[in-house]
N, C-alpha and C positions, 0 to 999 in steps of 0.2 A: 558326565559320569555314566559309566555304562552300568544298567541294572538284570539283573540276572531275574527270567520268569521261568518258573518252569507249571504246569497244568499235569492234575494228576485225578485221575477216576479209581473209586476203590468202594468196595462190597463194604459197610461199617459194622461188624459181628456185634460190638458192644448197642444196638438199637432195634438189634432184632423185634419183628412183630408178634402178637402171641400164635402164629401158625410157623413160623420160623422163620420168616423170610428177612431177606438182611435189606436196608435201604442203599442208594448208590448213592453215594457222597461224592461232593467236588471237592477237590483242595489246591487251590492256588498260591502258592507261593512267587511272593515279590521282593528282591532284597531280603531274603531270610525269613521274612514276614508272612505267616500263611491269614488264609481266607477260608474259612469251610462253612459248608452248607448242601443241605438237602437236596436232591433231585425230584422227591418225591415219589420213585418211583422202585419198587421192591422185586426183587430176584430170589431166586433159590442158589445159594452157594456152590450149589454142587455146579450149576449151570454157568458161574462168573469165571473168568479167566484172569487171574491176579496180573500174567506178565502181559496182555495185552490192554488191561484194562476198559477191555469190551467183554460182551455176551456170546457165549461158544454157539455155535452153530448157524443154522439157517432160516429156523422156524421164522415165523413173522412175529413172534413177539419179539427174537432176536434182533431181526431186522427192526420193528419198527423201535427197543430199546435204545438197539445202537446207532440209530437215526437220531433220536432226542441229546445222546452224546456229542455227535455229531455236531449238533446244533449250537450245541451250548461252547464247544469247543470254536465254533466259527465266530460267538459272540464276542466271545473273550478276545478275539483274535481281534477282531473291529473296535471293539476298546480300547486297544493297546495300541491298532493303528491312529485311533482319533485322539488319544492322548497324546501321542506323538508330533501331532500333527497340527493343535491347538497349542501345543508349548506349556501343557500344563504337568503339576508336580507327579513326579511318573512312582506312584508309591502305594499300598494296599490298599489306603484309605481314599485314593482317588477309584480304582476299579471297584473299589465298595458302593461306594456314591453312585456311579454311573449303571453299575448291577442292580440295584436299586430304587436306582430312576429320579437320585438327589439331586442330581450335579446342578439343575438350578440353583438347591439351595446353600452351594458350596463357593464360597470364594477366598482363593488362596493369595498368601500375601504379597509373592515376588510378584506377578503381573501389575500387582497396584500401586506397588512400588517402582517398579520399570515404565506404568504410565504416567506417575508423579515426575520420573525423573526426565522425561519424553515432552513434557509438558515445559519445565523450566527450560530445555533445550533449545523450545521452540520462539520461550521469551527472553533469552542471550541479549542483550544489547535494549531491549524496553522496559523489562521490569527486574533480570537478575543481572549479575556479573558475572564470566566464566569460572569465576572460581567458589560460586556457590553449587554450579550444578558437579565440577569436579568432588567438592564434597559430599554431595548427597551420591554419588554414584561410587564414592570410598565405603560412603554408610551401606550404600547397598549389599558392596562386595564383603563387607563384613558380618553383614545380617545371613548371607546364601552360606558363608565359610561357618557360623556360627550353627545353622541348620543343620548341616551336617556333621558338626561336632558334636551334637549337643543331642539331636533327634535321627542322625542315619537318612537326613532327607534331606530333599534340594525344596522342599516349599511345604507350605505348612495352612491348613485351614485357619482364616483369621480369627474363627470361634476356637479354635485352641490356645489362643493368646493370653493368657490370666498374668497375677502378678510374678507367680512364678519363674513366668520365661521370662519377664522382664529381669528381672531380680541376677538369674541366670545369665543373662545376654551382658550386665553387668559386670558378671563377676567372669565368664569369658574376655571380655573387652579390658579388661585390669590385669588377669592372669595371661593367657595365652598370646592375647594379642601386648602384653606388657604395657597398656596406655596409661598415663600420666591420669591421675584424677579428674582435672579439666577434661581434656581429649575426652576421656569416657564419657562422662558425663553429656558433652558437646555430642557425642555418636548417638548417646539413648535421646536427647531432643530432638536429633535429624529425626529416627524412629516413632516419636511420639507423634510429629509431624504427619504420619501416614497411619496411624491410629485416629489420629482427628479426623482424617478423609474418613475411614469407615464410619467413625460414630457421625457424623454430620449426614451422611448417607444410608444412615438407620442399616447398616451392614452388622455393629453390631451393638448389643443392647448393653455389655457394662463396659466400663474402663478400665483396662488394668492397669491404669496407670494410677489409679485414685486413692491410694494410699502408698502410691511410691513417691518418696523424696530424694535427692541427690542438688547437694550444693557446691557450687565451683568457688573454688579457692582462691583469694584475692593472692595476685603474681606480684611479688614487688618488682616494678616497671624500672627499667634502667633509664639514665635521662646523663645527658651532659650538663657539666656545671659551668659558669660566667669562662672561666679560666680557661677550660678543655676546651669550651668552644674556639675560643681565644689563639688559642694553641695551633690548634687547625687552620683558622684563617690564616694566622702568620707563618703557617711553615710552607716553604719554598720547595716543592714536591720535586721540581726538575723534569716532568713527562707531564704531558699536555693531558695523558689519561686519566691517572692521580687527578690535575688540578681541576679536571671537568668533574670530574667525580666528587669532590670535595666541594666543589661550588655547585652541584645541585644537590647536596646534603645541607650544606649552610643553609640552602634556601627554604628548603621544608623545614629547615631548626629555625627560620623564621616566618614562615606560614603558618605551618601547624597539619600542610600538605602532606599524604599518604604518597606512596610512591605513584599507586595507578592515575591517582588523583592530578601529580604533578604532569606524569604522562602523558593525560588528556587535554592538560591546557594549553589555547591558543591565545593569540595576541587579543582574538572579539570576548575574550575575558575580561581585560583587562576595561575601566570606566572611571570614569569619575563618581566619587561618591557624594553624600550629603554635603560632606566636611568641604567640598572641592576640590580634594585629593584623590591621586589615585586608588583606586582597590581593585581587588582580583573578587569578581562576582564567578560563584562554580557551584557544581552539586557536586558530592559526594558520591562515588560508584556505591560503595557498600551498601550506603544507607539510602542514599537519594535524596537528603538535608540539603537546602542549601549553605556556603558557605559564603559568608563576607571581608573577605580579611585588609585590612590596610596594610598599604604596601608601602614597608619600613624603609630606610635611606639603606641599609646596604643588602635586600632587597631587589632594590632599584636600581643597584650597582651590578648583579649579577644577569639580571634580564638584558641592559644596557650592553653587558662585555659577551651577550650571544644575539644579540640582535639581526647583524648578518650574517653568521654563521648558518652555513649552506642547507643543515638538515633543516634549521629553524625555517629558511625564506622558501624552501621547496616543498615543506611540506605544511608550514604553516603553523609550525607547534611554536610555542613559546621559550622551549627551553630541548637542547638536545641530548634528551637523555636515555641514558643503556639499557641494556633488559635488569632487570627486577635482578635476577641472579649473577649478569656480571657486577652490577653495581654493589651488590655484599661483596663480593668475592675481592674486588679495589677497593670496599672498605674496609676490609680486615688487613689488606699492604697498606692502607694510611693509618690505621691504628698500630702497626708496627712500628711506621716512620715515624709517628708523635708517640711512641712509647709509651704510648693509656695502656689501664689494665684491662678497660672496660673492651669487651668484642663487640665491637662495632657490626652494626644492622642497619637499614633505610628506615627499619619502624621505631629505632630511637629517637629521629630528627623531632617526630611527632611529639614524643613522651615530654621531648628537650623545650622546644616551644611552647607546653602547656604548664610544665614546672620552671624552670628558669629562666624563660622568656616573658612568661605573662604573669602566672600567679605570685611568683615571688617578688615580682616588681609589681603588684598590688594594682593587679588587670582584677575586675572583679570575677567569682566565678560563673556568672550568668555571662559576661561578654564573650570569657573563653570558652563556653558551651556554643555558645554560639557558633562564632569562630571555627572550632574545631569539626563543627558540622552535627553534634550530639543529639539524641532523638529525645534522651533523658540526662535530665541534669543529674543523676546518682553515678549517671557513667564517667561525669568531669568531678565529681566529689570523690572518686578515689586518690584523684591525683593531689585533692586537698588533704587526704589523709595522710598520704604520703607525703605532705608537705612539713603537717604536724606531729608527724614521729621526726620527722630530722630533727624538727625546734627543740621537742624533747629531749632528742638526743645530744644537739648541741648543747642544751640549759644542765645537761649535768656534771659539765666542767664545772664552771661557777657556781653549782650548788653546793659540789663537793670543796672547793676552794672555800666558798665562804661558810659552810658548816665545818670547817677544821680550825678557821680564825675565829668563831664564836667558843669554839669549846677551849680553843687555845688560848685564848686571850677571857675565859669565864667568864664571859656575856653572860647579864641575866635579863628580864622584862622586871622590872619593878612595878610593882602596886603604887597607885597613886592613892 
């Protein structure tokens, strides 16, 4: 973004001294934004020149005035080169700081946020996933667009950070950016994120986050039921693409496997477990849990029918499976061909094997935390809730059925 400076020198009538002389004032404007302050050093009006914004003449006080002008004007000039030139917020409140002689004690937000994200970049593949640093560099670019909405600036000192801007960064993130209440909420924790770096680094002394709350909304999770699944397997796709596609969906509907997850697995997964059966021993990219899952009879039938199939033996993976995107994209043509209403995703298989695979067939919910890779069992107790609203919702057939034959047939409880 290009910022407009302009430097301007002027006699100030209204500060005159009690002999009359006028003081010379700086006025710096940045972005609209002026800067003023004294030179300290006083003239006679008669002797200022307005359109040069120097001292008329030759004399030596002229000269050595319009020297200290000079001077101040080269300063300014070198401010604005080293501001440029350190990649920092190009704004009044920076040239104030550095006029000053603050700038040690100024640290602005995006650099620390650019090294947070510089950071995770570095750790890709040990400690994050790439689609964590993807998201914090969405949060970034939200936070910079928001600065400039909100404040006319590309960066902002972290002491100006109160509950305020939070509050604002909020209500940005829900209005302009039109984000779902999750999504916003999910953007102000990436953010809070790099608040914790300052406060941990005594950068700064309160939190503005400490009396802001914001709660994410439980999604009710789509899951396939015994039958849909059913459906699936038995239908006869006729393209090899469909049916590869559908048999590494089935398999995570019995894993409980993430797409990236299924992605990564190889055959030195696969072991014998306690029981002497096989299981699929993995960690979770997301989280980094490990996962133990037993590997079910048709399972074992889908590994089996790609065993030598060429990506699987060349490359070693266990299963050959499509990007992330083609594979929705053939899942939405296989949810046309089995005519569900439901729109089909790779993140259902997940939802499917922890509701209709496990807990409803009475897997307890601690084995499918397990299983599913879970850091907290409140994270698999959703899917118990969701279990116990259907119950309820089935139980009010036969409520209503047998509350219309009591009153129908004037059932009473007798006293004994």
């Amino acid at each position: 973004m290009k910022v407009k400076t302009t430097l301007h020198f002027y006699a100030k009538s209204t500060k005159s001294n009690s002999v009359g002389l006028f003081p010379i004032y700086v006025r710096l404007t940045v972005d609209g934004k002026r800067l003023e302050y004294s030179t300290k050093k006083f003239i006679d009006p008669a002797k200022w020149s307005s359109t040069t914004s120097r001292m008329k003449g030759n004399s030596e006080e002229a000269r050595s005035i319009n020297s200290i002008l000079d001077f101040i004007k080269n300063k300014i000039n070198t401010i604005e080169f080293e501001i440029l030139k350190d990649g920092h917020s190009f704004n009044i409140e920076e040239f104030r700081n550095r006029l000053s002689g603050s700038t040690e004690r100024t640290r602005n937000l995006i650099p620390i946020f650019q090294d947070h994200n510089s950071k995770i970049k570095e750790l890709i593949g040990k400690e994050y996933a790439p689609g964590t640093l993807e998201r914090y560099e969405t949060s970034l670019k939200h936070t910079k667009d928001f600065l400039i909405w909100k404040y006319k600036v590309s960066d902002i000192d972290i002491t100006k950070i109160d509950h305020a801007f939070i509050t604002d960064y909020e209500f940005y993130l829900r209005t302009v950016r039109n984000c779902a209440n999750n999504t916003a909420v999910k953007y102000i924790k990436n953010f809070s994120k790099i608040i914790k770096i300052c406060l941990a680094n005594h950068w700064l002394e309160k939190n503005p986050f400490a009396n802001y709350k914001a709660k994410i909304k439980e999604v009710e999770r789509v899951y396939l039921t015994e039958n849909e699944i059913q459906d699936i397997i038995n239908k006869d796709f006729g393209t090899d693409r469909l049916s590869l596609v559908r048999d590494i969906f089935v398999f995570s509907c019995f894993t409980g496997l993430a797409y990236i997850d299924v992605k990564n697995l190889t055959k030195s997964h696969i072991s014998y477990g306690i029981d002497g059966e096989k299981w699929i021993f993995t960690h979770r990219q997301k989280t980094e849990s490990a996962s133990k899952i037993p590997i079910l009879p048709l399972t074992q039938m889908i590994i089996d029918k790609y065993a030598d199939h060429s990506q699987s033996s060349n490359q070693e993976k266990l299963l050959p499976i499509l990007s992330n995107q083609k594979m929705n994209k053939y899942l939405k043509e296989i949810a046309g061909v089995c005519e569900t209403e439901k729109e089909l995703a790779f993140h259902i298989a997940r939802h499917t094997f922890a509701m209709t695979v496990t807990l409803t067939n009475g897997v307890p919910i601690e084995s499918v935390s397990k299983i599913l890779g879970h850091k907290n069992l409140r994270t698999t107790q959703h899917y118990a809730k969701v279990l116990d609203r259907k119950v309820g919702k089935n139980m009010l057939i036969p409520k209503e059925k047998l509350n219309n034959k009591l009153v129908s047939n004037n059932i009473k409880l007798v006293n004994q």
